[in-house]
C-alpha positions as CSV (number, residue, x, y, z in Angstrom):
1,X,0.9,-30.8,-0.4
2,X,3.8,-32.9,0.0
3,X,6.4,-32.7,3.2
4,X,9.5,-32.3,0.6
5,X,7.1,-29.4,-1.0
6,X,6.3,-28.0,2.4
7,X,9.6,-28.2,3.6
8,X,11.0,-26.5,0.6
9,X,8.7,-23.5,1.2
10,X,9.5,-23.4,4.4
11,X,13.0,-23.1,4.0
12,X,11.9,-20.3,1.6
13,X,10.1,-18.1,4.0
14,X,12.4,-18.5,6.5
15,X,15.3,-16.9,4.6
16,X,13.1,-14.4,2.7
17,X,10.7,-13.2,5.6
18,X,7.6,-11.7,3.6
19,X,5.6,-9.3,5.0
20,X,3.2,-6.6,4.7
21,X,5.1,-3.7,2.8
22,X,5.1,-0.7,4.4
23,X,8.0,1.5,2.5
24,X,9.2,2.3,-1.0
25,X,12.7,0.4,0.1
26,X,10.6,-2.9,1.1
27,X,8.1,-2.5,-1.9
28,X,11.3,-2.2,-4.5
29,X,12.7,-5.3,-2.2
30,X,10.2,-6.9,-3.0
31,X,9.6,-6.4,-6.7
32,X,12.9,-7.7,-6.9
33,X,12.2,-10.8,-5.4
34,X,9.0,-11.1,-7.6
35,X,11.5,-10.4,-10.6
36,X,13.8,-13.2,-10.0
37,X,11.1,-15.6,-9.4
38,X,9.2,-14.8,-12.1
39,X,12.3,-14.7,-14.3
40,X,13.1,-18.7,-13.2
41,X,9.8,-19.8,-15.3
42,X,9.9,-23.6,-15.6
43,X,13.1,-24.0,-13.6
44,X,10.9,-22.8,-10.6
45,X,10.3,-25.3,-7.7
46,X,6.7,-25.4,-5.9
47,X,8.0,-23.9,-3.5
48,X,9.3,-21.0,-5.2
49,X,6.0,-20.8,-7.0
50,X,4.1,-20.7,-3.6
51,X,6.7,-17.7,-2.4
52,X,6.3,-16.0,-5.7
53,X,2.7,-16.1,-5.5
54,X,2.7,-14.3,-2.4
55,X,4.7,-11.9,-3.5
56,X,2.9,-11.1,-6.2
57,X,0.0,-10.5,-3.7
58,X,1.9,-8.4,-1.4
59,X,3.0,-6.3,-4.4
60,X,-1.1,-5.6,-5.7
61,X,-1.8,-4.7,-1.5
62,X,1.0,-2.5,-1.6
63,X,0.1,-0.9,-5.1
64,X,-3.8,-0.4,-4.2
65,X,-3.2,1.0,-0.9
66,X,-0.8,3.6,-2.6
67,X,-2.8,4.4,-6.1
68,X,-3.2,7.5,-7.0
69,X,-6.4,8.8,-7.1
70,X,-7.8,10.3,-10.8
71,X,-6.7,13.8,-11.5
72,X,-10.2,15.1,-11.9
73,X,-11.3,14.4,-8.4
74,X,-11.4,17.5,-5.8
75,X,-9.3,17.3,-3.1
76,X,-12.2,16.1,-0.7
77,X,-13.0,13.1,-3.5
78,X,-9.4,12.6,-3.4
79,X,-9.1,12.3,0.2
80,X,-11.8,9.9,0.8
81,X,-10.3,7.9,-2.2
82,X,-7.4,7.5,-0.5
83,X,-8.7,6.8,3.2
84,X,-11.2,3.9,1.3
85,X,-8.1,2.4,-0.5
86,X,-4.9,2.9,2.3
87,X,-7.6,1.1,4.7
88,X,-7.3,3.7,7.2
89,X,-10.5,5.4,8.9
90,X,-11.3,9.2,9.1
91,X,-10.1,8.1,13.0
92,X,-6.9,7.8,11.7
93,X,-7.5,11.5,9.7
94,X,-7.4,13.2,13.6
95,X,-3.9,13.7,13.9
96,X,-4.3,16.0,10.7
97,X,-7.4,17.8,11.1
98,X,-7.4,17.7,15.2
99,X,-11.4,17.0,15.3
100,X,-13.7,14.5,14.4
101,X,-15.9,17.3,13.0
102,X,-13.0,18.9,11.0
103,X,-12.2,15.8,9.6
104,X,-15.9,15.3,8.6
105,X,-15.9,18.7,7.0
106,X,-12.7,18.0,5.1
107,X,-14.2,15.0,3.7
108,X,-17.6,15.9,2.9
109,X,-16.0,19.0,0.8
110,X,-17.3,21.4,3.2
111,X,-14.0,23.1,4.2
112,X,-10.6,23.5,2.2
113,X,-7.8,21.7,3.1
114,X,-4.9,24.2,4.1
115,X,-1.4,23.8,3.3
116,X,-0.2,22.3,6.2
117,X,-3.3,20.2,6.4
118,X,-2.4,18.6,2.6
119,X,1.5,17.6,3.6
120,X,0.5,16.1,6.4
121,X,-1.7,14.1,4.5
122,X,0.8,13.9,1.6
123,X,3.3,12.1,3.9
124,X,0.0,9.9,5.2
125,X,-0.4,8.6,1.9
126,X,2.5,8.9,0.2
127,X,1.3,11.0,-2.7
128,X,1.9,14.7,-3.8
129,X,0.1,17.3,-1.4
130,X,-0.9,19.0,-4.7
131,X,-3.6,16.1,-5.0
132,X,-5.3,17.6,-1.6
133,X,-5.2,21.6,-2.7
């Protein structure tokens, strides 16, 4: 890669700051970004191409780690769907289900998820708590 290349990216990041999205209002920030890049086609530089590209993967890690999971899953299918793809760990389940052996039991299908139990893991994944119950 050339220095005027580099340089040009550079100057790129440093006014744009990427970085892993963690909220609607960053992920809609972002989209917007890709947007105008994309929108430049040929009139792109390198650069921009380079910070596009990156956008455009921050965008997919942001999408898969919030999918939805298929309607016709059960709520413990569901929840493990949603623990593989967020790439948290049934550690990071505790907080909702207050022991390792609950948590198991959720997720194995061997106890129902309560009421509480699904908002909390609503808000966790940023989905419906209907998808849990």
């Amino acid at each position: 890669m050339s220095t005027a290349i580099a340089d040009d990216y550079k100057k790129l990041l440093s006014r744009t700051l990427p970085q892993v999205i963690e909220s609607e209002a960053e992920y809609e920030s972002a989209v917007g970004r890709l947007s105008e890049l994309m929108q430049k086609r040929s009139h792109r530089t390198s650069g921009e191409t380079r910070l596009m590209k990156l956008f455009q993967l921050l965008v997919e890690d942001y999408d898969q780690r919030h999918t939805l999971p298929p309607a016709e899953m059960s709520p413990h299918e569901a929840l493990s769907y949603l623990l593989e793809q967020s790439g948290k760990t049934p550690a990071d389940l505790l907080a909702v289900f207050g022991r390792r052996s609950h948590v198991h039991e959720a997720l194995h299908g061997k106890c129902k998820i309560t009421a509480d139990q699904a908002r909390k893991l609503g808000a966790m994944f940023c989905v419906s708590a209907g998808v849990f119950i």
